[in-house]
C-alpha positions as CSV (number, residue, x, y, z in Angstrom):
1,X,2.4,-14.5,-9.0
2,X,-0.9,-12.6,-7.6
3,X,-1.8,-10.7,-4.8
4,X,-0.9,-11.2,-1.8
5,X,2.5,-12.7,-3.1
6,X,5.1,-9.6,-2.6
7,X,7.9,-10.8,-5.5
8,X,6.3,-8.3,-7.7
9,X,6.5,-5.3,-4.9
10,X,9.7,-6.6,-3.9
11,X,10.9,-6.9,-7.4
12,X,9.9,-3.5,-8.0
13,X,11.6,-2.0,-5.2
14,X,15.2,-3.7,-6.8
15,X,14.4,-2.1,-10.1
16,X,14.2,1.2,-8.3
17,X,17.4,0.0,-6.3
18,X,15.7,0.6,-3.2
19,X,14.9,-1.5,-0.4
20,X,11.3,-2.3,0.7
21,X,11.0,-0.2,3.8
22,X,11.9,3.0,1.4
23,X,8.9,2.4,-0.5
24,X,5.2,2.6,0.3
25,X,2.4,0.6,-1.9
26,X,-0.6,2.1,-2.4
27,X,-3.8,0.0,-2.9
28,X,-7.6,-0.5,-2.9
29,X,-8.1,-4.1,-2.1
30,X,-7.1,-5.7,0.8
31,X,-4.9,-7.9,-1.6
32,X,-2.7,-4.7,-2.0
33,X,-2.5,-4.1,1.8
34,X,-1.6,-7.4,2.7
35,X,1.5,-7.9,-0.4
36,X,2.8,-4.7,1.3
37,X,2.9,-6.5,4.9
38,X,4.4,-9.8,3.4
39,X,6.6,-7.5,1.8
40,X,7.3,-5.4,5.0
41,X,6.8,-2.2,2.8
42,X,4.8,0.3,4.8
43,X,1.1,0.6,3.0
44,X,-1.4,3.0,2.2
45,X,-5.2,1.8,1.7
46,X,-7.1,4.4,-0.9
47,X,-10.5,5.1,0.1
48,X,-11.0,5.7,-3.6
49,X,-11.4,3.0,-6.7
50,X,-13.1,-0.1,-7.5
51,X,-14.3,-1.5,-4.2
52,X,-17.6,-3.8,-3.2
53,X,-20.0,-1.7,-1.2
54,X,-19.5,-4.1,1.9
55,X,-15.6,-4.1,2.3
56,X,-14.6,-1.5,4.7
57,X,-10.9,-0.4,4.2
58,X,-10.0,0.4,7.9
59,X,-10.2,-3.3,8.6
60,X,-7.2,-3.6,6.5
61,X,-4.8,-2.4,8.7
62,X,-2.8,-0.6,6.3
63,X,-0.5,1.9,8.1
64,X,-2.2,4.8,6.7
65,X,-5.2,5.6,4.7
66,X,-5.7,8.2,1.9
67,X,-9.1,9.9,0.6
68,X,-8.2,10.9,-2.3
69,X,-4.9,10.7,-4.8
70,X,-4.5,14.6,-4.3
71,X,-4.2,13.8,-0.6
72,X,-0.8,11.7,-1.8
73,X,1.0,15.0,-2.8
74,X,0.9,15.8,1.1
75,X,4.0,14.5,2.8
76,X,2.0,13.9,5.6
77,X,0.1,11.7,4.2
78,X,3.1,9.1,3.7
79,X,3.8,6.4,6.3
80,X,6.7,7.3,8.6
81,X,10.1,4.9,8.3
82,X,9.9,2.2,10.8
C-alpha cells in the first residue's frame, strides 16, 4: 500500500489504540495530505522537506500548515477536533 491509500495511517492509529480523528499526520507531499483525508485524520502540510520548486503546499488543503518542526511543539499549531 502507497500514498494516498490510508491502511497504513489508519493501521497506525490502532497500534496506538486510538481512533483517526485523535491523531494528526504530518506531511510534505500532497500524497501525505490526501492519505490523512481518506483517512479522515486531521492533517498538517510542512512547509519544510523534500519538495519540487513548483508544488505549492497551500493548494493541499491540509487543515493546517507548519513552517518549521519547532512550530509543532506549539499546541496551537495542532488542528482542532472536528
Amino acid at each position: 500500500m502507497r500514498k494516498p491509500d490510508p491502511q497504513p495511517l489508519l493501521h497506525a492509529a490502532l497500534q496506538l489504540g486510538l481512533g483517526a480523528e485523535d491523531c494528526a499526520y504530518v506531511g510534505d507531499d500532497e500524497r501525505d495530505i490526501l492519505a490523512a483525508r481518506a483517512a479522515r485524520m486531521p492533517s498538517i502540510a510542512a512547509l519544510w522537506g523534500y519538495r519540487l520548486s513548483d508544488d505549492d503546499p497551500t493548494t493541499w488543503r491540509a487543515d493546517v500548515s507548519a513552517a518549521t518542526p519547532r512550530a509543532l511543539l506549539d499546541p496551537a499549531a495542532w488542528p482542532q477536533a472536528r
